[in-house]
C-alpha positions as MATLAB code, in Angstrom:
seq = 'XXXXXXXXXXXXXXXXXXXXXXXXXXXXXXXXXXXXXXXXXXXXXXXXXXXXXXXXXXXXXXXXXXXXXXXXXXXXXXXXXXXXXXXXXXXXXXXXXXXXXXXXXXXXXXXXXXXXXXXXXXXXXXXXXXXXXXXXXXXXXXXXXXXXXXXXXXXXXXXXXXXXXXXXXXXXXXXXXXXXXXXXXXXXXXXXXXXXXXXXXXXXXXXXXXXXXXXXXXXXXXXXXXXXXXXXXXXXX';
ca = [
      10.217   -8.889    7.404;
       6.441   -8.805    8.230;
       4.380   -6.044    7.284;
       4.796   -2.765    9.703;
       3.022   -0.381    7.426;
      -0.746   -1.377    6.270;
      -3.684   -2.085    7.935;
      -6.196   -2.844    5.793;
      -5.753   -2.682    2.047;
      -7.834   -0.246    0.348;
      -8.052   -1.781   -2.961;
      -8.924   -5.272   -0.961;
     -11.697   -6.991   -2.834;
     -15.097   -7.019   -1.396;
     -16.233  -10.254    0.446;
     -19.479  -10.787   -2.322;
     -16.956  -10.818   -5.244;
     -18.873   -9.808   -8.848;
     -15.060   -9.204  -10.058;
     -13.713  -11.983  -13.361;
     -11.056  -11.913  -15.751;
     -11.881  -10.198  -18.639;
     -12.698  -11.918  -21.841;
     -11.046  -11.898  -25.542;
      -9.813   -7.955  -26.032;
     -12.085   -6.226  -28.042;
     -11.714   -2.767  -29.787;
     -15.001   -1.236  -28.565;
     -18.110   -3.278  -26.461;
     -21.102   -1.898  -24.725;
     -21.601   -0.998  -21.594;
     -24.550   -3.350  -19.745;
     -24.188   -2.111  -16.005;
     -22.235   -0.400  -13.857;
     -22.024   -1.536  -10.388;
     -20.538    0.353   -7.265;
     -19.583   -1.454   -3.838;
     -17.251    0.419   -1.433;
     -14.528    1.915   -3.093;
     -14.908   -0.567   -6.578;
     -16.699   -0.060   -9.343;
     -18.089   -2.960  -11.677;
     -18.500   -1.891  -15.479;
     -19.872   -5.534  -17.269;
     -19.725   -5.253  -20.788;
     -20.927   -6.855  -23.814;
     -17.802   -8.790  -24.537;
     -18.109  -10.808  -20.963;
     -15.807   -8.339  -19.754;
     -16.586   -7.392  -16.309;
     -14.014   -4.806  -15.039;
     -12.908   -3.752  -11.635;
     -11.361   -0.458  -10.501;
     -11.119    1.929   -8.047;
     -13.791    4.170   -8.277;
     -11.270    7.254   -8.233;
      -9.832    5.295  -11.372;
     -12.748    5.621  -13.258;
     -12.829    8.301  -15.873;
     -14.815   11.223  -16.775;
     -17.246   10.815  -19.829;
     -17.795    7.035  -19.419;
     -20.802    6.248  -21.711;
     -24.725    5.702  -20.079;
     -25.633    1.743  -20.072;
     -26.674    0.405  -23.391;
     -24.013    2.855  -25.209;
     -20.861    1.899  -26.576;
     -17.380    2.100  -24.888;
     -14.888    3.392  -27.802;
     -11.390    2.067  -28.346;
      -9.250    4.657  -26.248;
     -11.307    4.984  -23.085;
     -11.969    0.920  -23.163;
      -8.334    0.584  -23.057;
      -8.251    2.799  -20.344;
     -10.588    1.331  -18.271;
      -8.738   -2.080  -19.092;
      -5.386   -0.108  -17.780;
      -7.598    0.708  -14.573;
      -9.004   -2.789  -13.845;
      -5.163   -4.237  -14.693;
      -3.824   -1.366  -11.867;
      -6.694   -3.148   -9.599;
      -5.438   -6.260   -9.959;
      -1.937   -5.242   -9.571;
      -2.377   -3.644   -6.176;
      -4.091   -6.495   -4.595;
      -1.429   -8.451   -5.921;
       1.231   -6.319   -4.316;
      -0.896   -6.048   -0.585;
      -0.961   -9.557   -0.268;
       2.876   -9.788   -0.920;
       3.245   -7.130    1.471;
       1.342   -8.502    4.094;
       2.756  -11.330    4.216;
       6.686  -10.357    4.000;
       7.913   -6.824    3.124;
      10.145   -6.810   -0.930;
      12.107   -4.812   -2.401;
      10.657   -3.379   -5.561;
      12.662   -5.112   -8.221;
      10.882   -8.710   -6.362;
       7.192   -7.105   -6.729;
       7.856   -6.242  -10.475;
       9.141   -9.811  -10.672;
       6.241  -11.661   -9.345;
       4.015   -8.815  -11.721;
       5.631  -10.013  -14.196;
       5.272  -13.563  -13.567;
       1.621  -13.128  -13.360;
       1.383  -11.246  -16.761;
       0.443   -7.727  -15.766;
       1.827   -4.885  -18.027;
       4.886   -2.857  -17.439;
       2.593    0.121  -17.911;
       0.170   -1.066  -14.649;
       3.071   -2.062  -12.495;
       4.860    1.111  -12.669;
       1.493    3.268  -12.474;
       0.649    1.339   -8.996;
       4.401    1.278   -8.038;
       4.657    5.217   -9.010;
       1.277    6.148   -6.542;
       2.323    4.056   -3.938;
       5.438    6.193   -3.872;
       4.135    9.433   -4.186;
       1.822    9.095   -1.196;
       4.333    7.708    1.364;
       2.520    4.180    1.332;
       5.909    2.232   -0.159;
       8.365    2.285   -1.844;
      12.192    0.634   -2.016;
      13.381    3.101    1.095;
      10.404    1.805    3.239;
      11.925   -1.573    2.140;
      15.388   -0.638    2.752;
      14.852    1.449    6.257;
      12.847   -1.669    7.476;
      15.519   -4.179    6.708;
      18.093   -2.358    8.146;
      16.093   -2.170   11.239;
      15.847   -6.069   11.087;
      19.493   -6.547   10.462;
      20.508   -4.562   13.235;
      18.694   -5.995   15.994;
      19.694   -9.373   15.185;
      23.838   -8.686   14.772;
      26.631   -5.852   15.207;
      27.280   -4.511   11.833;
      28.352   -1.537    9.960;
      26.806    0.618    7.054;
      28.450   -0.974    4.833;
      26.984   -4.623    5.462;
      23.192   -3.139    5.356;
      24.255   -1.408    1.785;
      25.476   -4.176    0.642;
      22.962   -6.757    1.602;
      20.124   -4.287    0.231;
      22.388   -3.593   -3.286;
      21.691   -7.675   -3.513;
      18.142   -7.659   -3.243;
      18.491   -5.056   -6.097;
      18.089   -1.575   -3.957;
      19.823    1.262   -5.870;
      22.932    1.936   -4.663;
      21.674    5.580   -3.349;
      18.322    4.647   -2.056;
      20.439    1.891    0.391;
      23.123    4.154    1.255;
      20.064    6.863    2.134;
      18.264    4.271    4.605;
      21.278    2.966    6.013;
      22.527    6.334    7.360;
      19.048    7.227    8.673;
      18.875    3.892   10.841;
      22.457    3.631   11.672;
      23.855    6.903   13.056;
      27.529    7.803   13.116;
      27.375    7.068   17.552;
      25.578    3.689   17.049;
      28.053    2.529   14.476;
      30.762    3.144   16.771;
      29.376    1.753   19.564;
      28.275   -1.531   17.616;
      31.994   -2.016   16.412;
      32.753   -1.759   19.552;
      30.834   -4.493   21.080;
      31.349   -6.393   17.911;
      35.113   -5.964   18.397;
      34.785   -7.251   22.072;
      33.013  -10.210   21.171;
      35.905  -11.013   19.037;
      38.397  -10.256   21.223;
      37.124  -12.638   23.773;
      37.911  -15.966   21.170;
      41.980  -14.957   20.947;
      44.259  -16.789   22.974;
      47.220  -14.046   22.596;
      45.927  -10.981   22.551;
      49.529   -9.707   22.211;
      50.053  -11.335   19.375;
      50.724   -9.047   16.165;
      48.429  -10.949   14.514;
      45.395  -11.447   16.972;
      45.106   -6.926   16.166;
      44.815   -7.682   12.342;
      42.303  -10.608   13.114;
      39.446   -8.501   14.151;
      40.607   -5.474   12.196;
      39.436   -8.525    9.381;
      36.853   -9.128   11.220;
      35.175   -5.948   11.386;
      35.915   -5.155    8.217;
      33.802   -8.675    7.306;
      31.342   -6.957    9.477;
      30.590   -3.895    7.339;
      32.900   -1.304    9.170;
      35.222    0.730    7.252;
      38.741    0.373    7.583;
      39.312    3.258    9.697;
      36.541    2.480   12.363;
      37.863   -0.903   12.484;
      41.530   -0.388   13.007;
      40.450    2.366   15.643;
      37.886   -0.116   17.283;
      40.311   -2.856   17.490;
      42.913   -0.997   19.131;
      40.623    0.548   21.309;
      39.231   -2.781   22.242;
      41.879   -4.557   22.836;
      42.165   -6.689   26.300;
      44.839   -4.909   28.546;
      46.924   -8.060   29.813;
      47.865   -7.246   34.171;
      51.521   -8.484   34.833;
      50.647   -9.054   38.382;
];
């Protein structure tokens, strides 16, 4: 699924990039410069650290240049250049194809980035509408549907694979697929299938696409309904 909900990224890294990894942890290190461009702020310190983040990120109290940066609050700012990092990572996945959560934390993970970063990027991005796994799930279901007749069902199960909770994909699928439209897509799913049966009076050509809706995503009621419903009307004359 391409990206349908971000223009540009508002962590993006500036074009004249001052940003590098940071050296060998230290417990405290001096502050040599702070550096603002757009919405980043560079802190360069005396352990070649040179450390990124947003400039809301940046807390109160942070030392004047030539003073020392103490244990907690150098952690801290680590924590805020490692968030940095973390949502650039996760724009460029986005931009390119849309993921469910549990593949963003994957390909954090991969990378190295802290549990603690992830979920504080993951956890904002929520909060403020931006994304989250029901974007994910209400934009899949979207996809799914305009390529193939299915049911609720299908879309919950397809998103429960790519590791949706169960309640989040049950949510989004009854948002995009209404009660009327599921009804109406069985039926022209049914149809389809009615068209490939020799004997339509045949007992068992009904409890062929019954099976076949039910493979569909429809729910056993819908389908034998639909079927029924569907079924060609054979003229005598």
């Amino acid at each position: 699924m391409r990206n349908r909900f971000f223009g540009r990224d508002p962590w993006s890294r500036p074009q004249n990039d001052h940003s590098e990894q940071p050296g060998p942890l230290a417990q405290e290190a001096r502050l040599l410069d702070v550096r603002q461009q757009d919405n980043s702020v560079f802190l360069i310190l005396d352990d070649g650290s040179n450390l990124e983040l947003a400039a809301e990120s940046v807390p109160p109290g942070l030392p004047e240049i030539g003073e020392m940066v103490g244990g907690e609050l150098l952690a801290e700012l680590r924590l805020g250049a490692e968030r940095k990092q973390v949502a650039r990572m996760i724009f460029r996945m986005l931009d390119r194809r849309l993921h469910p959560v549990a593949r963003i934390r994957d390909k954090a993970a991969e990378k190295g980035y802290s549990v603690a970063a992830v979920d504080a990027v993951l956890e904002q991005m929520a909060a403020s509408g931006l994304y989250s796994d029901r974007k994910f799930a209400e934009a899949y279901c979207r996809d799914c549907l305009a390529g193939r007749a299915v049911g609720r069902r299908y879309l919950i199960d397809k998103l429960r694979g790519k590791r949706v909770p169960s309640a989040v994909a049950a949510a989004a699928a009854g948002e995009v697929l209404d009660s009327d439209t599921e009804n109406q897509l069985a039926a022209r799913a049914a149809a389809t299938r009615w068209k490939r049966i020799r004997d339509p009076e045949d007992i068992k050509s009904l409890a062929k696409v019954v099976r076949f809706l039910q493979s569909r995503g429809f729910d056993a009621g819908t389908a034998n309904r639909t079927a029924r419903q569907t079924k060609p009307v054979i003229s005598n004359d």
